[in-house]
N, C-alpha and C positions, 0 to 999 in steps of 0.2 A: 614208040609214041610219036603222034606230029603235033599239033597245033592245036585240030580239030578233036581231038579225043578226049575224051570226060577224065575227070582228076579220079584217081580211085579211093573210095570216101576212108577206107582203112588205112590208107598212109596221110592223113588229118586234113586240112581244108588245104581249097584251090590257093594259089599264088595268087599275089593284089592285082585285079583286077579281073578276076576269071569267077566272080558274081561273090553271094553272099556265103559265108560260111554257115556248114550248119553243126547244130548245137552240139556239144561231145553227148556220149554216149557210151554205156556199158554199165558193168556192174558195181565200179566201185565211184562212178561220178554220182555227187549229189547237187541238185541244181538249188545256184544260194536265191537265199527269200530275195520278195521282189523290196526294194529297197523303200523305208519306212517314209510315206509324204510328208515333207518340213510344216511345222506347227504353224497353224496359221496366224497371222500378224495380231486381228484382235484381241484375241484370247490372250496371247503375251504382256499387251498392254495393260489389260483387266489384270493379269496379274502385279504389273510391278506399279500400278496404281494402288491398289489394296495395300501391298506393303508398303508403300510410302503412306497411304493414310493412317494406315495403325500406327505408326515410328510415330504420325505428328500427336496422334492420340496421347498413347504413353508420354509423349515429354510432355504434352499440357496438362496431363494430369500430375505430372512430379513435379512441374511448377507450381500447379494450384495447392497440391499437398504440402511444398516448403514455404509458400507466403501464407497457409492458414496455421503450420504451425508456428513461423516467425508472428504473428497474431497475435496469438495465443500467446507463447511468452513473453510477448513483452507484457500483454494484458494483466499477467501472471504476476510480473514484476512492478508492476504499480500497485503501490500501497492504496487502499481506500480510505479517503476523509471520513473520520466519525464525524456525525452532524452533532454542533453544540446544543444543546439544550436551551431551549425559549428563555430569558430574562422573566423573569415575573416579578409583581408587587408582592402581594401576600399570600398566604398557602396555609389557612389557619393549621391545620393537623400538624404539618411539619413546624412551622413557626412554634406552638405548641412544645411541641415534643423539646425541641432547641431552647427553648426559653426556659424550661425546667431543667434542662443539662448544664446550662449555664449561668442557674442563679444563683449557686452556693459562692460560684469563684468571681462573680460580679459584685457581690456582695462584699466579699473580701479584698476586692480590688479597690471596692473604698474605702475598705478598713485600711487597707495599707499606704494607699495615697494619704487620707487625711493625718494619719500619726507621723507621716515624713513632713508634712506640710507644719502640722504643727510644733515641730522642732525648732523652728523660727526662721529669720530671715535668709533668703537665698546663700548669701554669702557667709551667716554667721558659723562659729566655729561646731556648733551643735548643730548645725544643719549638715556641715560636711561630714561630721563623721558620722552622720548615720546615712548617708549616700550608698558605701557600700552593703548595709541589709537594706537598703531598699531597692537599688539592682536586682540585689537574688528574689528576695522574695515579689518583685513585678516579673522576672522572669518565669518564674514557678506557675503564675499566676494565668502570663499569657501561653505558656502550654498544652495548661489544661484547658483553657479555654480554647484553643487550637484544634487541640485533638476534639474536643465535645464536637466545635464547630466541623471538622470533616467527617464525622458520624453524620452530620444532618446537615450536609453542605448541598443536597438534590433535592428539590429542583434548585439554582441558583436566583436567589428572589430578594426583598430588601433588606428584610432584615439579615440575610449572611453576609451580604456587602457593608451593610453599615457593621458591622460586627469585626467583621475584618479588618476593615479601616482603624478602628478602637484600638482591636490590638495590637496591629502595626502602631498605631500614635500613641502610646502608653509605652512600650518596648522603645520606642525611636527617644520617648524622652527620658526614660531611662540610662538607655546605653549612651547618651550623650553627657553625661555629668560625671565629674571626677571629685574625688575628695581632695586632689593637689594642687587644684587650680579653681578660678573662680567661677562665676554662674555664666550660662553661653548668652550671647544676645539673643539667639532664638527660641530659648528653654520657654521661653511664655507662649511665642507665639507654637510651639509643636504641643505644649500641652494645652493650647485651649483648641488647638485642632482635634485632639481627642478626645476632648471634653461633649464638643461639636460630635462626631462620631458617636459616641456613647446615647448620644438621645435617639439615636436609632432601634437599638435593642431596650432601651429602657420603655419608650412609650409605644413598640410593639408588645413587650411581655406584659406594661401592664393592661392592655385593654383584654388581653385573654386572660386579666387576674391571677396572672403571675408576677410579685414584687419581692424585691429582695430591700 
């Protein structure tokens, strides 16, 4: 061999610089695929855009889901105001019904007062010692009157306020008095305050011709 002689193609390609090799060949070479063209730039973008836009989806939506149900419970946890009932004058039907409920023990309430009273003088001996039945029996009294009164306390109107008042100031002059000591300075002025009170339920029941 010299210089000028061709490489012989069966013992493999020329030595560097004696031109291009060519391709192997025979039966057991396979030639590898042509190699896959790198993804182009856009499309990659459009992808990692899309999943960043749904991540921000989902969290706005599991924020808007925990402050509608933080909302809602507290909503839950606040108690609702029942609205009071209007103040009224008169309400004949109910007034009615109340003034018949509570004519037997109005009636008796002045049975009871007047036999205390006439016992005699505030301080005398016969007035103290019936002090103690007439405690009970004005408590007895303002009980049931009590009870009648919250059977037919709706609507709230004047005659159950004046009614109320009574029996608190008929009760208040009661439990103020002892049989071991002497008359209060106030006993006058609490019982003509419920004397005051009492004209509420008296000249409401009698214009519906209810009298005891």
């Amino acid at each position: 061999m010299n210089g000028n002689a061709s490489y012989p193609p069966e013992f493999g390609g020329p030595l560097p610089g004696h031109g291009t090799p060519a391709p192997p060949a025979g039966p057991g070479y396979r030639p590898l695929p042509n190699p896959r063209p790198a993804s182009a730039g856009p499309r990659t973008g459009l992808l990692a855009s899309g999943l960043v836009l749904a991540i921000v989806i989902a969290v706005a939506a599991l924020v808007v889901s925990i402050v509608a149900f933080t909302r809602t419970s507290e909503t839950a946890r606040e108690p609702v105001a029942p609205l009071a009932e209007q103040e009224q004058l008169f309400v004949d039907d109910a007034d009615e019904a109340l003034c018949e409920a509570i004519a037997p023990e109005m009636r008796r309430s002045n049975d009871v007062t007047n036999a205390f009273i006439a016992t005699g003088d505030p301080d005398s001996p016969q007035r103290r010692a019936a002090i103690p039945k007439f405690k009970a029996d004005t408590l007895d009294v303002a009980r049931k009157l009590q009870q009648a009164l919250n059977e037919h306390a709706t609507p709230p109107r004047y005659l159950t306020r004046t009614l109320q008042d009574y029996i608190g100031g008929t009760l208040l002059y009661s439990e103020n008095m002892y049989a071991d000591r002497g008359p209060d300075p106030f006993d006058k002025a609490t019982y003509d305050a419920s004397v005051v009170s009492y004209g509420g339920p008296l000249a409401t029941c009698y214009k519906l011709g209810i009298r005891w």
